[in-house]
DOMI-89866 format. One line per field, with one value per atom (N, C-alpha, C, O): z, y, x; residue in three letters; residue number from 1. Coordinates in nm, 2 decimals. Layout:
BEGIN
c3 [Z	...] .
c2 [Y	...] .
c1 [X	...] .
r [ala	...] .
k [NUM	...] .
END
This chain:
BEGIN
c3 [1.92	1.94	2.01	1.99	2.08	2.16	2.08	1.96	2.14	2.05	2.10	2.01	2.23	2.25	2.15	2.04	2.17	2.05	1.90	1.83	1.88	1.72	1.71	1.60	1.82	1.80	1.73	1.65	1.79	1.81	1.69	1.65	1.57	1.52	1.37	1.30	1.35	1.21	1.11	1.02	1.13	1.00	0.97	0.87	1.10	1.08	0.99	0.91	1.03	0.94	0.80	0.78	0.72	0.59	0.49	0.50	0.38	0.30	0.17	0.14	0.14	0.02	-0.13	-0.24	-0.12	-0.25	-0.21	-0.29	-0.13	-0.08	-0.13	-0.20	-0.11	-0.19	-0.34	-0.38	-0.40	-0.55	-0.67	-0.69	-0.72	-0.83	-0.97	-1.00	-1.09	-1.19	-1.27	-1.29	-1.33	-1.44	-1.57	-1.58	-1.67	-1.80	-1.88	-1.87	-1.95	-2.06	-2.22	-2.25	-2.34	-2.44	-2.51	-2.47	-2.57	-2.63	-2.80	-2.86	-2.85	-3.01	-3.06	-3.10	-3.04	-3.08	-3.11	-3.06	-3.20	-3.23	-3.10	-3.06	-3.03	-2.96	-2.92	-2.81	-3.00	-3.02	-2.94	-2.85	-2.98	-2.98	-2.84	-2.79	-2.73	-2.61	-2.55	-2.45	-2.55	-2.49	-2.49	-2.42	-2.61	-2.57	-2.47	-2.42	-2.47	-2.36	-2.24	-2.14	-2.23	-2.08	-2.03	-1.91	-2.10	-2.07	-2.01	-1.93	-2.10	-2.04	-1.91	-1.92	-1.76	-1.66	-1.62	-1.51	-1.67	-1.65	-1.70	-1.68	-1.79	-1.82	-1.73	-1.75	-1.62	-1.52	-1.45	-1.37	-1.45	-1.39	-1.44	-1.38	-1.57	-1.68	-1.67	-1.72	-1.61	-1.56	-1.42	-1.41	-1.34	-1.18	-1.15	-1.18	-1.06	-1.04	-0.86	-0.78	-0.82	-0.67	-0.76	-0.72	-0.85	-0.87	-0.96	-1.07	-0.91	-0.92	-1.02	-1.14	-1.00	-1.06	-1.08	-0.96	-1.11	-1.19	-1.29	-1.40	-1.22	-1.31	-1.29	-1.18	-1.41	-1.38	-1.32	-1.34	-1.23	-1.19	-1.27	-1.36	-1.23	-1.38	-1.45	-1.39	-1.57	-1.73	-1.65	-1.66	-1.58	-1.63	-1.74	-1.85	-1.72	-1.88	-1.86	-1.76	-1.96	-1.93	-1.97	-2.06	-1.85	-1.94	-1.74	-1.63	-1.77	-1.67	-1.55	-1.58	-1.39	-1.30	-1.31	-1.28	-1.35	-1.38	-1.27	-1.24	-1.17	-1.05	-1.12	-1.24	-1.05	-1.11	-0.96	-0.88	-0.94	-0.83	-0.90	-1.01	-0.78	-0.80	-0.68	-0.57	-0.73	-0.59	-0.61	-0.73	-0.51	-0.49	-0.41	-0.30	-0.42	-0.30	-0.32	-0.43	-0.15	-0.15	0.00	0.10	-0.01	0.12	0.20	0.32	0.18	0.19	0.27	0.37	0.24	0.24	0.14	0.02	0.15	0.01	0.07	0.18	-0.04	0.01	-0.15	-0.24	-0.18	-0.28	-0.27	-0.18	-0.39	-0.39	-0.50	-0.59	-0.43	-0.55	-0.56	-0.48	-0.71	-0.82	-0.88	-0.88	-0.92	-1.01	-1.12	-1.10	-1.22	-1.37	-1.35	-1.26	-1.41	-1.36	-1.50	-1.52	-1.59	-1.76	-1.80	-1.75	-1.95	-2.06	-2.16	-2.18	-2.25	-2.39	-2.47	-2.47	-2.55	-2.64	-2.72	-2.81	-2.74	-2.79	-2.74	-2.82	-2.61	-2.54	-2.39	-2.35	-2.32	-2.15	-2.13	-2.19	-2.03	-1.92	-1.80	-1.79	-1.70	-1.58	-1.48	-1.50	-1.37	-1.27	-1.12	-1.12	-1.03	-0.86	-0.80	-0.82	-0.72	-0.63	-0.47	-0.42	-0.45	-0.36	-0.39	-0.32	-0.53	-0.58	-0.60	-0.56	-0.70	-0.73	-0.60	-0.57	-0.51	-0.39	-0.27	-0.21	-0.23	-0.11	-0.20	-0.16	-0.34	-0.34	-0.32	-0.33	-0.29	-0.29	-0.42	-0.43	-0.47	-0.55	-0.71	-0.74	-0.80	-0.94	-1.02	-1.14] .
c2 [6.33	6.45	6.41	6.30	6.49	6.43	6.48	6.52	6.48	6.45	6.62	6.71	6.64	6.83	6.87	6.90	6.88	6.95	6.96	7.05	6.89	6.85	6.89	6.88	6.93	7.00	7.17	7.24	7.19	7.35	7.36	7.48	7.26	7.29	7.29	7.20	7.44	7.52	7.42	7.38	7.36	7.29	7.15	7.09	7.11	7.04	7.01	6.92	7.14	7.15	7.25	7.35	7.25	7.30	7.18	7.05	7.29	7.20	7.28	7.39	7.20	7.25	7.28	7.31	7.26	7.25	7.43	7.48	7.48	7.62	7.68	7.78	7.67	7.76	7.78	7.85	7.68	7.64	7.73	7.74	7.78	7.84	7.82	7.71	7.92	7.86	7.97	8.03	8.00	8.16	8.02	7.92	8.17	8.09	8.24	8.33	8.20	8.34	8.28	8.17	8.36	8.36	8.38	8.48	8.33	8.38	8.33	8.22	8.47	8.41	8.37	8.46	8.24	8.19	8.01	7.93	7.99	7.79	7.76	7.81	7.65	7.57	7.54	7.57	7.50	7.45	7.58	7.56	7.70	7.83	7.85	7.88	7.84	7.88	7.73	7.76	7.60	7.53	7.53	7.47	7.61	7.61	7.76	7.77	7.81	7.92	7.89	7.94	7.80	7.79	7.65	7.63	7.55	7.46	7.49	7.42	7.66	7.68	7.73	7.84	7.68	7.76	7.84	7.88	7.87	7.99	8.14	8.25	8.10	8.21	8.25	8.36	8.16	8.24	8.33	8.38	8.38	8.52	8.64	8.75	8.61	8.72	8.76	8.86	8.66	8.71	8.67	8.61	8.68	8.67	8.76	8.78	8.88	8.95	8.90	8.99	8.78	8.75	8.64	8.63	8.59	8.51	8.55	8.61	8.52	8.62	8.48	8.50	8.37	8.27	8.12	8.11	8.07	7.92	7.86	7.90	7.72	7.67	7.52	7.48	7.41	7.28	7.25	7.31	7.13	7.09	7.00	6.92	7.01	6.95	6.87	6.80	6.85	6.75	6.72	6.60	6.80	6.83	6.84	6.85	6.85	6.97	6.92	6.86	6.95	7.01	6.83	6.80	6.72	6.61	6.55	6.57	6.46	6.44	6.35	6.26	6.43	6.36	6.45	6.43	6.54	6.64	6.71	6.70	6.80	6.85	7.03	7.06	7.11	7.27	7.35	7.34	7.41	7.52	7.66	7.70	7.73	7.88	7.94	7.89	8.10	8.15	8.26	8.29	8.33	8.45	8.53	8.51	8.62	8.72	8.81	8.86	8.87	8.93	8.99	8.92	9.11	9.15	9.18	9.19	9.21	9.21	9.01	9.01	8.91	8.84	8.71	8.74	8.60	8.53	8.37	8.32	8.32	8.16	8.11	8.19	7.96	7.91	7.76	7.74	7.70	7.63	7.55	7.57	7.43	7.28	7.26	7.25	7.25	7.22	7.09	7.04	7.02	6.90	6.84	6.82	6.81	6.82	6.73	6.65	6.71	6.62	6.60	6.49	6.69	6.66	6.74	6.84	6.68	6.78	6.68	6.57	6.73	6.69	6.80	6.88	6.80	6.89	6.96	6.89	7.06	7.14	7.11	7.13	7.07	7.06	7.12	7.22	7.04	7.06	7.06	6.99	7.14	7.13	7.16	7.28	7.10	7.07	7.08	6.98	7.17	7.09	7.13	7.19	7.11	7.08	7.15	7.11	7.27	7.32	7.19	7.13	7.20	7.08	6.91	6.83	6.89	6.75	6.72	6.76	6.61	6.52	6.47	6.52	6.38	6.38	6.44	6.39	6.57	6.66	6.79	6.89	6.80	6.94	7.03	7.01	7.13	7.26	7.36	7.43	7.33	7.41	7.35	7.31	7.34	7.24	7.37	7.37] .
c1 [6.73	6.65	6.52	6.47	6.46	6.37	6.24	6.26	6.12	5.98	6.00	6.01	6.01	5.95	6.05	6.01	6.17	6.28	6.23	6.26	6.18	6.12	5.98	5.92	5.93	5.80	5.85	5.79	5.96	5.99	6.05	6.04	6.13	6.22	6.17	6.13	6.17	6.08	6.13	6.05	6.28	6.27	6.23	6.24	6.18	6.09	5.99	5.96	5.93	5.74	5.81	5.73	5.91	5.90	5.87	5.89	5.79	5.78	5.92	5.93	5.99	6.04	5.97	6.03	5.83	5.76	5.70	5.62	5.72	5.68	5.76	5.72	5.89	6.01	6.08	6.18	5.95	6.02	6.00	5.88	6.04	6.02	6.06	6.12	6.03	6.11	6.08	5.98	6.22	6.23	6.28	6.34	6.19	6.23	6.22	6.15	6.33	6.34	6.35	6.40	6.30	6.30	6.43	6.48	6.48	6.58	6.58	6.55	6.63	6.63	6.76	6.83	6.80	6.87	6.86	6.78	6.95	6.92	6.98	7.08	6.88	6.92	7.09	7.14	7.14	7.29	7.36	7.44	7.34	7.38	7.37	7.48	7.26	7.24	7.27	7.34	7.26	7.36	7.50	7.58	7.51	7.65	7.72	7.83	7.66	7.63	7.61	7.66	7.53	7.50	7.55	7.53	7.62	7.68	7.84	7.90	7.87	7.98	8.01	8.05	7.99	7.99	8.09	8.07	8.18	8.29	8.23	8.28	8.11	8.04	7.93	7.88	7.89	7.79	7.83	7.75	7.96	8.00	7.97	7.97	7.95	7.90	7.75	7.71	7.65	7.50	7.48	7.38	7.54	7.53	7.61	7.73	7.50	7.64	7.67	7.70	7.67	7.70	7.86	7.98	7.82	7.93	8.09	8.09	8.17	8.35	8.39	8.42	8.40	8.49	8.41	8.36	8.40	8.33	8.40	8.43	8.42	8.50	8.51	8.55	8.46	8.48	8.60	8.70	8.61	8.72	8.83	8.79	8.99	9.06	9.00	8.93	9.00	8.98	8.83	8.80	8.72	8.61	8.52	8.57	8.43	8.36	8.20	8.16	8.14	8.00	7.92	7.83	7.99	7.90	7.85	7.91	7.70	7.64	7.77	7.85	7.74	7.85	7.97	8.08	7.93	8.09	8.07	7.95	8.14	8.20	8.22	8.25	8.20	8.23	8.21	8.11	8.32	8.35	8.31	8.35	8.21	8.16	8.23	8.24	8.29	8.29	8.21	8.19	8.16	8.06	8.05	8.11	8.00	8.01	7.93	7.90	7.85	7.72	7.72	7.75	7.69	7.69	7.81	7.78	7.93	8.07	8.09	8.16	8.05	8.05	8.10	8.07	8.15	8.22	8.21	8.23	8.19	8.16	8.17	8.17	8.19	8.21	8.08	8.01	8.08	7.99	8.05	8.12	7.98	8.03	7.86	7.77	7.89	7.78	7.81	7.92	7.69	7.74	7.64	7.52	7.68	7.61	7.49	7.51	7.37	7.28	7.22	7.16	7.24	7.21	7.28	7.32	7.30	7.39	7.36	7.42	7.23	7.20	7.21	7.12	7.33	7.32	7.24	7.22	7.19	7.09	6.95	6.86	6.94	6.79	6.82	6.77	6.91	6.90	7.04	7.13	7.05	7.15	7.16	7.19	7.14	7.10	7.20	7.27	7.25	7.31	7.24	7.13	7.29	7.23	7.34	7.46	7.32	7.43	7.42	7.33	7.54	7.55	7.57	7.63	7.49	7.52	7.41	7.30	7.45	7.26	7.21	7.10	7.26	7.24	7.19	7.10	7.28	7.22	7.25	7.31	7.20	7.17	7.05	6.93	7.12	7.00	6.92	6.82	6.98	6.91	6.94	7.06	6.83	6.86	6.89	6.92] .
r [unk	unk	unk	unk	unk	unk	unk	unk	unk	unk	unk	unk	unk	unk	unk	unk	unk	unk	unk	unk	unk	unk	unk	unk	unk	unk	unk	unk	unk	unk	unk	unk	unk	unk	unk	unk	unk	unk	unk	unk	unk	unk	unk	unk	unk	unk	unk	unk	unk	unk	unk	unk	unk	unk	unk	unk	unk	unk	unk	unk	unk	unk	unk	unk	unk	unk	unk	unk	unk	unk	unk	unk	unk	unk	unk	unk	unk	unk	unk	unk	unk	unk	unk	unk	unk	unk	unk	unk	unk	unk	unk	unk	unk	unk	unk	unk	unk	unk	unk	unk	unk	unk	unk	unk	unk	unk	unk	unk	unk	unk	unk	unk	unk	unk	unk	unk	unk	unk	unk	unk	unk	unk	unk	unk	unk	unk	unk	unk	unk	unk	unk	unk	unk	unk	unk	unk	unk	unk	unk	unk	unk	unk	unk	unk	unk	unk	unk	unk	unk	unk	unk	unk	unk	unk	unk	unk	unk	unk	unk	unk	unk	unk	unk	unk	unk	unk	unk	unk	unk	unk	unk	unk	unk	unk	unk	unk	unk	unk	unk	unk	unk	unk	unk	unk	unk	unk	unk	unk	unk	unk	unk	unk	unk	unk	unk	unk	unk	unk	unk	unk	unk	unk	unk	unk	unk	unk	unk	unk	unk	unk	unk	unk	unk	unk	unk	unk	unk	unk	unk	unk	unk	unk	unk	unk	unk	unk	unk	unk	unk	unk	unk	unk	unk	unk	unk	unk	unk	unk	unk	unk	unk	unk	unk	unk	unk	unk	unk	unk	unk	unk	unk	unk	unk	unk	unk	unk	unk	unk	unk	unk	unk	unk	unk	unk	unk	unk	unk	unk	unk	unk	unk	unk	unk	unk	unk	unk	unk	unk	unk	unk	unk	unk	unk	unk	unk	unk	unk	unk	unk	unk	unk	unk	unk	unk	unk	unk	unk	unk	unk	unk	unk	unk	unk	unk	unk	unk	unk	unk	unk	unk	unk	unk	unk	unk	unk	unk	unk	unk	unk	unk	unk	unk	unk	unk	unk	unk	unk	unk	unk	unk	unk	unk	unk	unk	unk	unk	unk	unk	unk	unk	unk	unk	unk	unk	unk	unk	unk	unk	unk	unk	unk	unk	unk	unk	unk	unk	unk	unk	unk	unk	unk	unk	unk	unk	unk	unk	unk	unk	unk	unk	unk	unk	unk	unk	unk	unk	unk	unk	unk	unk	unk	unk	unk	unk	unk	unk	unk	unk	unk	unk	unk	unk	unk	unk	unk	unk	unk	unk	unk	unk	unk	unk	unk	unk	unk	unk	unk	unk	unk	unk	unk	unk	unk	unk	unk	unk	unk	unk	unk	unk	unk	unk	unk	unk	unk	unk	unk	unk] .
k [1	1	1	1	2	2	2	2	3	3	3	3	4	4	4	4	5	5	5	5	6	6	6	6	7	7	7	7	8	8	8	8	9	9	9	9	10	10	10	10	11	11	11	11	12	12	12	12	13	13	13	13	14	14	14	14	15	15	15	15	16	16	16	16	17	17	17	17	18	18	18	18	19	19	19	19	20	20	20	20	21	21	21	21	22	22	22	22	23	23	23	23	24	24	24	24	25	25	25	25	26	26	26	26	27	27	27	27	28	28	28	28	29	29	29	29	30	30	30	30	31	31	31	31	32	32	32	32	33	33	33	33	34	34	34	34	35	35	35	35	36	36	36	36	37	37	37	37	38	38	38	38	39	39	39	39	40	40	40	40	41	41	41	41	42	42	42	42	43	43	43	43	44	44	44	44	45	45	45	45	46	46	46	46	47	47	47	47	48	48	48	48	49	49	49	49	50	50	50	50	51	51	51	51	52	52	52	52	53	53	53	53	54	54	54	54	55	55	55	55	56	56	56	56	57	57	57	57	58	58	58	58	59	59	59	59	60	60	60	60	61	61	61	61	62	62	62	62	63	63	63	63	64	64	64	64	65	65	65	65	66	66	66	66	67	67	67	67	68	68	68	68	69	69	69	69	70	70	70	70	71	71	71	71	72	72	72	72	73	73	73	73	74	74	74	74	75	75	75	75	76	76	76	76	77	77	77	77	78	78	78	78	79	79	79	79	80	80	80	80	81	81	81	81	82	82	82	82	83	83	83	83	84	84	84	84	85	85	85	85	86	86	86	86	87	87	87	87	88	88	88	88	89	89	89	89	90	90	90	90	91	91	91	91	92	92	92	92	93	93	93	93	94	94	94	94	95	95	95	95	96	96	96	96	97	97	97	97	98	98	98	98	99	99	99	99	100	100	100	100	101	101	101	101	102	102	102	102	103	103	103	103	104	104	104	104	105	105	105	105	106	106	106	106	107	107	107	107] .
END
């Protein structure tokens, strides 16, 4: 790529720390109770309404390095996404990265 091309190219000059955000909700429940809710990803179809199907890949499951297929749809539009686990401590965190620990986009 040349020096002029890369002057022009917006994504050049992003910062990803401009785009970041973070929702956090209360919930009254024991810990154990909502990890285990949210460790189940077959259940994010139930509060996303862009996502139709989620689902670890065979003899998967909810432990760090694990692989999980979403499909979705928005806008008369449909695309799927590979997610992958990045923590799972029972009754504290569970973490994964759309895209992968590697080149993902979004934690």
């Amino acid at each position: 790529m040349s020096t002029a091309t890369r002057e022009h190219d917006p994504f050049e000059t992003l910062d990803a720390a401009d785009f970041a955000f973070t929702r956090r909700a209360w919930v009254d429940a024991a810990p154990t109770r909502v990890y285990d809710l949210v460790s189940d990803v077959s259940a994010i179809r139930r509060w996303s309404p862009n996502a139709t199907a989620v689902a670890f890949d065979q003899g998967d499951g909810p432990r760090v390095g694990a692989w999980f297929s979403g499909r979705n749809h928005r806008d008369g539009k449909q695309w799927t996404t590979r997610s992958q686990i990045t923590q799972a401590d029972p009754g504290t965190a569970f973490t994964f990265v759309v895209g992968g620990a590697e080149d993902g986009i979004v934690r």
